[in-house]
C-alpha positions in Angstrom: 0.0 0.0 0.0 1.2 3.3 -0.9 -0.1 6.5 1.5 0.7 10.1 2.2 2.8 10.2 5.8 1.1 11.2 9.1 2.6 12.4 11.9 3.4 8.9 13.4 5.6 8.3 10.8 8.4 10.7 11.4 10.2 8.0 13.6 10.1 5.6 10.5 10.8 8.2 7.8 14.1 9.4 10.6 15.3 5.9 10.5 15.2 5.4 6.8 16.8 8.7 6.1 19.9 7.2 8.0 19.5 3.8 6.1 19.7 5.6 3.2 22.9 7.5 4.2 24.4 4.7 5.2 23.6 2.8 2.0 25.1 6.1 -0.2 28.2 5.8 2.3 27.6 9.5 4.2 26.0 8.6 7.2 27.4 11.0 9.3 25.5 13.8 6.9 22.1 12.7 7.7 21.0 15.3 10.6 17.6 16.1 10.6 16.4 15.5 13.9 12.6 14.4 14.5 11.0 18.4 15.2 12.8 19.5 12.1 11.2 16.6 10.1 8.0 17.3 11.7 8.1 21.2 10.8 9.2 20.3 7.2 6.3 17.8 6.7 3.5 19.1 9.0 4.2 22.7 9.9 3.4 25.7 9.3 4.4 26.4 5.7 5.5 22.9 4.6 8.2 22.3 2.9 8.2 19.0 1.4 5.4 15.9 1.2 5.6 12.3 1.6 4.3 9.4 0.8 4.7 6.2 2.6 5.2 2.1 1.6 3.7 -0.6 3.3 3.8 -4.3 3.3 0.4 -5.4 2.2 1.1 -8.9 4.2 2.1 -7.5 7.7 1.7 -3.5 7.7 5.1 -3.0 7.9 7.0 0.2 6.4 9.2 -0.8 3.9 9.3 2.7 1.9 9.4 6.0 2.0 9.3 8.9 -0.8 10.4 12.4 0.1 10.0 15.5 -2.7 9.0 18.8 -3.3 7.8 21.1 -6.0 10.0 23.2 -7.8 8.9 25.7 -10.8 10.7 26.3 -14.5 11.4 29.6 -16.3 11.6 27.8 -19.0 8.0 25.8 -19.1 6.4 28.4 -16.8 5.1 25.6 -15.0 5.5 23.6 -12.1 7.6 20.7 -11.5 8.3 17.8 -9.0 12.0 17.5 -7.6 12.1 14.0 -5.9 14.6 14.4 -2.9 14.4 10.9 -1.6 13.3 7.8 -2.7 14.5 4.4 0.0 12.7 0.9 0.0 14.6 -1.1 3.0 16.8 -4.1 1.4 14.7 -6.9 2.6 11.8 -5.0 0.9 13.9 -4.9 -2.7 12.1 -6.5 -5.8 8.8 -6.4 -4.7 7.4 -3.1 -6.5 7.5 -0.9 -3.7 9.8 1.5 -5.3 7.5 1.3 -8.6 5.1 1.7 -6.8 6.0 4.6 -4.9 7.3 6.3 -8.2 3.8 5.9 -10.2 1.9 7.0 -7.0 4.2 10.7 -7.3 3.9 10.7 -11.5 0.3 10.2 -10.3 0.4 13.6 -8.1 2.5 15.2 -10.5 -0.5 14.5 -13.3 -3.1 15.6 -10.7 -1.4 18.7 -10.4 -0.2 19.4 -14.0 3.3 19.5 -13.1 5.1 19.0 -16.2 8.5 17.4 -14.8 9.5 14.9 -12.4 13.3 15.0 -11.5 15.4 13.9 -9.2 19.1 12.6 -8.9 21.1 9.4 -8.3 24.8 8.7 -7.9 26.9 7.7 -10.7 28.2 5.0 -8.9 24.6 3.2 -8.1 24.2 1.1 -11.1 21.4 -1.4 -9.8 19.1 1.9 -9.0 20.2 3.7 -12.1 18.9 0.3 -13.9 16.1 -0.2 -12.3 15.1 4.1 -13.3 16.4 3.1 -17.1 13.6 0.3 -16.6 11.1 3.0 -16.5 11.7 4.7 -19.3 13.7 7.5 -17.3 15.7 10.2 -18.8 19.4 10.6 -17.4 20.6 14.4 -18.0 24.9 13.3 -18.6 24.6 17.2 -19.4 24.2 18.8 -16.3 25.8 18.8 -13.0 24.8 19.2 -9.7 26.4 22.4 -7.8 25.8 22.8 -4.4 26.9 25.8 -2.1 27.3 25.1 1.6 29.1 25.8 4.9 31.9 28.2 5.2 31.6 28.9 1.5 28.3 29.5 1.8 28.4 31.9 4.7 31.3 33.5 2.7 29.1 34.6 0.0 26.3 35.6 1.8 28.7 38.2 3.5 28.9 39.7 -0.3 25.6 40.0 -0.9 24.0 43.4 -1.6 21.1 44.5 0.4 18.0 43.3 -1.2 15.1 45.5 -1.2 11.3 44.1 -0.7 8.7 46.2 -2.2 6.0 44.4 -0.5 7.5 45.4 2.5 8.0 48.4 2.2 5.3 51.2 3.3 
């Protein structure tokens, strides 16, 4: 069974978020404590969606899908960017990740968003298979640049001050 996550799922979605570090060999980057996960999920303003996998047999969650929408200049329309996407080992082969993955092009044709992306390491050939499977496309072209820690802060110190119109008055 495929569902969006409740609140009671943050432990499980916490524990595969380090099972998925571990898997991708950085562990030690996976932070996010509970509260954050709850704020990000059920806050406020949230910032991302999930949806959860579970064993049909015994109830158990085998799955998780973590993603967010993002917009194009170029389309002028809205997309989905796919942060996370973890079926637990024992779980493997049995359509869960599928399953999970038709259940978000699902939401992304509900909502007319007219891409679904998301990345994968270069060195993760059974999951880079298994997306090939599905007819996915893999961009070679671009790169992924990310900005963080002292060299982010460095920047920031540069910035000019920004000015908010709808702030203002």
């Amino acid at each position: 069974m495929i569902r969006s996550a409740i609140m009671d799922d943050i432990p499980e979605i916490r524990a595969m978020i380090r099972e998925l570090a571990a898997y991708e060999r950085a562990e030690e980057q996976a932070r996010a404590t509970g509260e954050q996960l709850r704020e990000a999920l059920f806050g406020g303003h949230p910032a991302v969606s999930a949806l959860i996998a579970e064993d049909d047999d015994t109830g158990e969650t085998v799955g998780y899908a973590l993603w967010f929408p993002r917009f194009s200049t170029w389309t002028g329309t809205r997309g989905m960017h796919l942060e996370d996407l973890y079926v637990r080992p024992h779980a493997r082969g049995a359509g869960h990740g599928k399953a999970l993955l038709a259940g978000l092009a699902a939401t992304c044709r509900r909502n007319g968003y007219d891409r679904f992306e998301w990345w994968v390491l270069a060195w993760n050939t059974p999951t880079i298979d298994f997306y090939r499977s599905l007819g996915v496309e893999l961009l070679d072209e671009w790169k992924v640049c990310r900005l963080s820690g002292e060299p982010l802060a460095k920047l920031a110190t540069q910035a000019p001050e920004v000015v908010d119109p709808a702030c203002d008055g």
